[in-house]
N, C-alpha and C positions, 0 to 999 in steps of 0.2 A: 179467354175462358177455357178451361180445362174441357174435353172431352170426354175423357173418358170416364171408366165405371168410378163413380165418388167410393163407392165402398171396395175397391181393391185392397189389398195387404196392403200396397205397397204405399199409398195413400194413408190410410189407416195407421201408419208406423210414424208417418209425420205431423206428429202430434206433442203437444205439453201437457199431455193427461197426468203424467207421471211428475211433473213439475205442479201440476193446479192439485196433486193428490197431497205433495210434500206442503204445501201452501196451507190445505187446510187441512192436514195433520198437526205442523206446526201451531194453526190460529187456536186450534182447541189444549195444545199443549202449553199455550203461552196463558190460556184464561185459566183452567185449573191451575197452573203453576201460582200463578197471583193470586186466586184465592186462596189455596189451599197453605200456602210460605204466608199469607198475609199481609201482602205488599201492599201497604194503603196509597203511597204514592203515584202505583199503577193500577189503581180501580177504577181509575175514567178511563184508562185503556183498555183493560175488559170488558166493562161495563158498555164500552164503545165495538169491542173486536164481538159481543155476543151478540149482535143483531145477526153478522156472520155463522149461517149453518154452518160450521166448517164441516160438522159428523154428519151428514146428509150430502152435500157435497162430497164427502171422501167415499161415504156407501155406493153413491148415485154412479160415481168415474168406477169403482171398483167393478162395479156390478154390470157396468158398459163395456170393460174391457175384456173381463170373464165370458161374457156371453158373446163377444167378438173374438175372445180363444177357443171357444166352443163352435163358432162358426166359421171358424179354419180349420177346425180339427174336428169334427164330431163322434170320431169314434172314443167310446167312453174309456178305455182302459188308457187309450194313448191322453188324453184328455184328464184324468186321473192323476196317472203319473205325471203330467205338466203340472199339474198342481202342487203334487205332492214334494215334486223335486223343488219348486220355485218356496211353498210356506216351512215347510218342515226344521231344513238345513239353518234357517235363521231362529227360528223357532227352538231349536235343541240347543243353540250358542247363547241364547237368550236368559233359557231357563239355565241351566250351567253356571253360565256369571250370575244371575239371580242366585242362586244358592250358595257358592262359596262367597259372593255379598254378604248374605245371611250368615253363614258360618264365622266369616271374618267380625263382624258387628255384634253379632252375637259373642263372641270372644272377648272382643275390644269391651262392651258393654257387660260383661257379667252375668248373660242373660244363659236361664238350666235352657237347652233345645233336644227335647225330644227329637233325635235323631232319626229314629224310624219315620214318626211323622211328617220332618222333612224329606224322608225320600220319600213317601206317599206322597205329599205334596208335590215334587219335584217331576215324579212319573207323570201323577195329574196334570201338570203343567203343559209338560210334553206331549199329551195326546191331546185328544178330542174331548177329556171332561175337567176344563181346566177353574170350575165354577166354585170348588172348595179353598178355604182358606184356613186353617185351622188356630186355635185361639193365641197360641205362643207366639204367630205373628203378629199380634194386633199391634205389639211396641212398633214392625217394622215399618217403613214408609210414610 
């Protein structure tokens, strides 16, 4: 039987939080995927994978791991910045390929794209009010 402090770092690092997070990111990616493509062959799999909270489950490990970065590091700007460094840098590669997608599809498909509106969109994406979606994309996704 272990000793010592259960909630050390070092302890704490030995962990599949980061695996049980991909787990049920995936479960919720796998049921919208089958509903939303329309895959009748796999609706007892959903139908089965949705008892599974996976989005509760992925909030719940998120929000334990956060508050366990925050209680190794409590000072806020240093705390900030580990944030910011760790969502950001993915986040701006995200939205990037999101947009030349768009552009490219939008090409391929014939579709007019208000240009300005996608880089409003684009911006929006990249920051903190990423809640707009404006109507020239409704063809997309």
């Amino acid at each position: 039987m272990h000793k010592g402090n259960l909630y050390s770092p070092e302890l704490f690092k030995q962990n599949n939080f980061d695996l049980l997070r991909l787990i049920a990111a995936f479960q919720v990616a796998l049921v919208h995927g089958i509903q939303h493509f329309q895959v009748e062959p796999l609706y007892y799999i959903a139908a089965y994978l949705s008892f599974v909270p996976g989005v509760l489950i992925f909030f719940f490990l998120s929000g334990l791991l956060i508050c366990a970065a925050w209680e190794r590091n409590p000072d806020l700007w240093i705390f900030l910045g580990n944030r910011f460094y760790r969502i950001f840098p993915g986040l701006w590669v995200c939205v990037f390929l999101s947009t030349v997608v768009i552009i490219l599809y939008g090409y391929i498909l014939n579709e007019n794209i208000p240009y300005l509106s996608l880089a409003l969109w684009s911006f929006m994406q990249a920051s903190f009010l990423p809640q707009w979606n404006p109507e020239f994309l409704d063809w997309y996704g």
